[in-house]
C-alpha positions as protocol buffer text, in pm:
chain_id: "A"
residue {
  index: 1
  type: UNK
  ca { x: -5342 y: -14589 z: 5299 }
}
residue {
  index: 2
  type: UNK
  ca { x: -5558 y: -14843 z: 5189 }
}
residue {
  index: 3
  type: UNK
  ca { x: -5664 y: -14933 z: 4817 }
}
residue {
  index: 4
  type: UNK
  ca { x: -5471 y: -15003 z: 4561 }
}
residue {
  index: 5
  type: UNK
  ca { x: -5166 y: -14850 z: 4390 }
}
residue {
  index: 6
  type: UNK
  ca { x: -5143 y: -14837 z: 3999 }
}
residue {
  index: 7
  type: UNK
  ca { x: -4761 y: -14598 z: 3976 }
}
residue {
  index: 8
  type: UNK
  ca { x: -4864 y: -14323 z: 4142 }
}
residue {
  index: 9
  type: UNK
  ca { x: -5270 y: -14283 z: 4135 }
}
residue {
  index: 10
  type: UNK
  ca { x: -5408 y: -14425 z: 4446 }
}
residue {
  index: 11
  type: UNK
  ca { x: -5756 y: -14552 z: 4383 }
}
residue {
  index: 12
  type: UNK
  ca { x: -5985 y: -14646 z: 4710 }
}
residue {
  index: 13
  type: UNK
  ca { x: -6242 y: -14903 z: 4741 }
}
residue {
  index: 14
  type: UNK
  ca { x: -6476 y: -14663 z: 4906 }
}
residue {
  index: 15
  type: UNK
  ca { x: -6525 y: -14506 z: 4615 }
}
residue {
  index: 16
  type: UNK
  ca { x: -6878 y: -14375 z: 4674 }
}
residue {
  index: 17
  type: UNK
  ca { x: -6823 y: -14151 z: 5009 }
}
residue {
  index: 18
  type: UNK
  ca { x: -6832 y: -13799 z: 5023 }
}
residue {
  index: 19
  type: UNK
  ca { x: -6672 y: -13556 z: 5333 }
}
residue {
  index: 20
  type: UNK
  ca { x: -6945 y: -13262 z: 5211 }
}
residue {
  index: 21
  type: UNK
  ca { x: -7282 y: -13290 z: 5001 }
}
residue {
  index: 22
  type: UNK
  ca { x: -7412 y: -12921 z: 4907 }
}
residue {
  index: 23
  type: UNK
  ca { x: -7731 y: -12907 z: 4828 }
}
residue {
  index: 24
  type: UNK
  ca { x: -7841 y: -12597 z: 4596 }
}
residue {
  index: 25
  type: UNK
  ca { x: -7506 y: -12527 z: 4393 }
}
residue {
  index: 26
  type: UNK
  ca { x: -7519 y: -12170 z: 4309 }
}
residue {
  index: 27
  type: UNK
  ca { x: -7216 y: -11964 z: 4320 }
}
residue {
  index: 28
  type: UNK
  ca { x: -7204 y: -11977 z: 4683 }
}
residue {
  index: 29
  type: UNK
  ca { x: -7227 y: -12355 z: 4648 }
}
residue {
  index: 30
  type: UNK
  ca { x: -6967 y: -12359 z: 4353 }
}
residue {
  index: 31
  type: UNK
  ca { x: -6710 y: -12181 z: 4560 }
}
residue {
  index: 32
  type: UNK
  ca { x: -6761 y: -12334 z: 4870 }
}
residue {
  index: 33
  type: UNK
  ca { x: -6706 y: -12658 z: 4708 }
}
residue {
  index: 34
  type: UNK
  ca { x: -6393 y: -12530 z: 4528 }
}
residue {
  index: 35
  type: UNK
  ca { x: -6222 y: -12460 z: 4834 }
}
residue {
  index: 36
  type: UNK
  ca { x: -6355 y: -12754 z: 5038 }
}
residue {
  index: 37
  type: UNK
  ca { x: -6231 y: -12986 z: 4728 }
}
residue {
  index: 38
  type: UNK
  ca { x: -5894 y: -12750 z: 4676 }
}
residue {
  index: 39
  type: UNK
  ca { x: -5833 y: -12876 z: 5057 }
}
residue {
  index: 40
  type: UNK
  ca { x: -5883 y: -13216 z: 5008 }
}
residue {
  index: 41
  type: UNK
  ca { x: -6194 y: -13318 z: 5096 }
}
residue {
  index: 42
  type: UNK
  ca { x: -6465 y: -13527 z: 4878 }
}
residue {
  index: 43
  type: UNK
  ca { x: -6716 y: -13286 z: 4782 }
}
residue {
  index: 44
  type: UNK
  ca { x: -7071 y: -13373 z: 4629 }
}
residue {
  index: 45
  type: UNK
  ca { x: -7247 y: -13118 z: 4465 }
}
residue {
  index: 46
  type: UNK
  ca { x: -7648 y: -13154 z: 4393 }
}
């Protein structure tokens, strides 16, 4: 894993990226980004 280690928080350089970017965050939008998140991915919400 790349980045670096302070005890046990893992902090990447590649800070910025996002695996999902919903657009229009209604409650649809809310809850698909809860689960999407809950499963580990980056999620940006607009």
């Amino acid at each position: 894993m790349k980045g670096q280690t302070t005890g046990a928080i893992t902090r990447s350089h590649d800070s910025t990226r996002f695996d999902v970017a919903i657009i229009g965050c209604g409650f649809e939008g809310g809850v698909l980004g809860t689960i999407l998140a809950r499963h580990g991915y980056k999620v940006l919400m607009v």
